[in-house]
Steps between C-alpha positions, in 0.01 A plus 500: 500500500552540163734755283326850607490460851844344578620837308288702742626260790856635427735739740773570280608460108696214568227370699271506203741298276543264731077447582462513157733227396517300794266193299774497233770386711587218670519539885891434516567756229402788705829546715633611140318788478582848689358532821183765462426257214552164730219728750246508175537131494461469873196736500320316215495180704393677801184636261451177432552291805253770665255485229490115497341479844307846514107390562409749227645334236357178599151629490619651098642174430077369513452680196774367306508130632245333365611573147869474551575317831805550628634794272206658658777752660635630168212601419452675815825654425373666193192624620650611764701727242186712419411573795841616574470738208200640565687596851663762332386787299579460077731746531710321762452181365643558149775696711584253701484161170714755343760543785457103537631467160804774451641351867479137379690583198714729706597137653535344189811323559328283804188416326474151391482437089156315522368846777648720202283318245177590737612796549486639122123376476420629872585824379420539162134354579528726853409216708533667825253802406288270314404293831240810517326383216244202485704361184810586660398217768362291199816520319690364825250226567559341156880558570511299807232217356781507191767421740329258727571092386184375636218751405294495284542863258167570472405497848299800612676624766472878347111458509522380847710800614216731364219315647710528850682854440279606814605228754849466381577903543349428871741300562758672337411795698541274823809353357710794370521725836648202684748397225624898535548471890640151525775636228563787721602286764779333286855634531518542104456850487795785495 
């Protein structure tokens, strides 16, 4: 899951710090970070543990692999972000990127420099309410081709997700319901 959704995945403020930085730190530097944060960190890696072997996100993966093989699920990830915001109403989902942003800061202290970087640029550009948007998704595709070593950068992996919006929101729609019950089953909430 990408950004959006492991903020909606949270329980707790501390909770969303930790989800949302948890791929900025090493494994072995989470024991130095307060406990409700050390639970963000455990609860991202639950997200993604359970998304890694979901069926649903195998069948997404199809769309994506062809073009970029095995960073198939990043892409996933992203497009999974849309449908995610189009979950919510507009109203709720600038309410909640805002709240996203004013608790991370809030946290400041704990955030890794490199997360703070992001951070400025997530929420100047409003990432997490863009994910609504068609461009919004665009933007992030380019973002992760940037980033990846062995892609290609003008791969169309944005075209692809609008020529497959339908089938991948089918599966999101399978996917999301079960990622929200397995979570309840964890012993991360308060």
């Amino acid at each position: 899951m990408n950004y959006l959704a492991h903020s909606y995945l949270s329980f707790t403020d501390g909770q969303l710090v930790g989800n949302m930085i948890a791929d900025f730190i090493k494994n072995n530097e989470r024991e130095n970070f307060p406990l409700e944060i050390q639970k963000g960190i455990k609860l991202h890696r639950a997200i993604d543990s359970f998304t890694d072997t979901h069926p649903a996100i195998s069948q997404a993966k199809k769309v994506f692999s062809p073009l970029v093989r095995l960073y198939a699920g990043a892409f996933v990830d992203v497009a999974f972000d849309y449908f995610v915001a189009h979950s919510m109403s507009d109203g709720a989902l600038f309410e909640h990127s805002q709240k996203v942003y004013k608790t991370l800061w809030q946290y400041e202290e704990w955030l890794p420099e490199n997360f703070k970087i992001m951070l400025k640029k997530m929420e100047e550009d409003n990432w997490l309410y863009n994910y609504r948007e068609d461009w919004g998704i665009k933007f992030s595709t380019k973002n992760v081709l940037n980033k990846a070593k062995y892609l290609e950068k003008d791969i169309p992996v944005f075209e692809a997700f609008l020529s497959h919006k339908k089938e991948i929101g089918k599966e999101f729609e399978i996917f999301f319901p079960d990622i929200k019950s397995y979570l309840d089953t964890l012993d991360l909430k308060i």
